[in-house]
Wavefront OBJ file of the C-alpha trace (Angstrom):
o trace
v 108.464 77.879 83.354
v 106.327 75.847 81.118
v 107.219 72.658 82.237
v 107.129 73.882 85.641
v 103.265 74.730 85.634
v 103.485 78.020 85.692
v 102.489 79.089 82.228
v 101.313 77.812 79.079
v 102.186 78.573 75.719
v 99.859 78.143 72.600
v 100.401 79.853 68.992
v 98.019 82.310 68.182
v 95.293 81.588 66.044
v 95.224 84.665 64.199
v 99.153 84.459 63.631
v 100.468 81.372 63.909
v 104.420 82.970 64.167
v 103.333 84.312 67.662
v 102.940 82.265 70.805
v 100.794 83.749 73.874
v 101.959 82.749 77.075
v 99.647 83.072 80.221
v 100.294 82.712 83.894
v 98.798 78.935 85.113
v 97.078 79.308 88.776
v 100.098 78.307 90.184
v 102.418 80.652 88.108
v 99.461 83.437 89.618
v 99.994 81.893 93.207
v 104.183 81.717 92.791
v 103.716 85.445 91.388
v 101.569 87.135 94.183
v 104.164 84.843 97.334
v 107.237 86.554 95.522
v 105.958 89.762 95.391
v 104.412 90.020 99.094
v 108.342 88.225 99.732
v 109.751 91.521 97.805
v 107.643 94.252 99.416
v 107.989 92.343 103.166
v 111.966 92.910 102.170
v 111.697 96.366 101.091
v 110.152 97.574 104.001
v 112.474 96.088 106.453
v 115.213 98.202 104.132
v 113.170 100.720 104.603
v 112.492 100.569 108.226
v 113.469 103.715 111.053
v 114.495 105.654 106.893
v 111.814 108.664 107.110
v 110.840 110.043 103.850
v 113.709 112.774 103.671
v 116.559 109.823 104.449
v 114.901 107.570 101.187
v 114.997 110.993 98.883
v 118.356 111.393 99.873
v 119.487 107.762 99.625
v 117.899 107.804 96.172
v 119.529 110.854 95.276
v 122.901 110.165 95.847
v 122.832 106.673 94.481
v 121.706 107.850 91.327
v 124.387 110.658 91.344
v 127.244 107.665 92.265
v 125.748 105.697 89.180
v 125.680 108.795 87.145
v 129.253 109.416 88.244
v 130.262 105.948 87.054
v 128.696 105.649 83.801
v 129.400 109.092 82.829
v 133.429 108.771 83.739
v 133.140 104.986 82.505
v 131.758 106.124 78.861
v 134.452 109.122 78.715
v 137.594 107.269 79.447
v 138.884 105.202 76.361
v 139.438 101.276 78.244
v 142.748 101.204 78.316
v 142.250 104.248 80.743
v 139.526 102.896 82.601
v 141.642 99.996 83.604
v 144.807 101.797 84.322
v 142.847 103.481 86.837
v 140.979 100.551 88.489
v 145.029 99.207 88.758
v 145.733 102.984 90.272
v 143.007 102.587 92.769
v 144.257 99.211 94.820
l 1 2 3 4 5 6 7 8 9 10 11 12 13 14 15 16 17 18 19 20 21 22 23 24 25 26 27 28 29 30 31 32 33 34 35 36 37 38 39 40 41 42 43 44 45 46 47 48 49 50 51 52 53 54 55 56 57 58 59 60 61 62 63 64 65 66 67 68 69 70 71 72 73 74 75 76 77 78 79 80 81 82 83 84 85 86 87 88
């Protein structure tokens, strides 16, 4: 990123073991194009989803991840892959 322009890195001068790194103008300008890009892309996701359809989308993706890391964690691996081979 450095030698990119988009930030600059100088020790401190109260601590010379720490560096402090700063956004450049143009790391500000890249910064500020990818986020409008991100939001732009969220809310074409997002787009005919009312409020109600994003809670539940929300909800149940979190309850599939909890399902998966919960049931991942509890099965010893040898398990876990017996019944990935199981599933296809």
């Amino acid at each position: 990123m450095e030698s990119a322009g988009l930030v600059t890195r100088r020790r401190d001068p109260g601590n010379r073991r720490l560096h402090v790194v700063e956004l450049t103008a143009g790391g500000h300008a890249l910064f500020f194009r990818l986020r409008d890009a991100a939001a732009a892309f969220d809310e074409q996701l997002r787009t005919g989803l009312s409020e109600q359809d994003i809670v539940l989308l929300e909800t149940l993706l979190t309850r599939l991840r909890d399902n998966v890391t919960t049931h991942s964690a509890a099965m010893p691996r040898s398990a876990s892959s017996q019944a990935r081979t199981l599933r296809k």
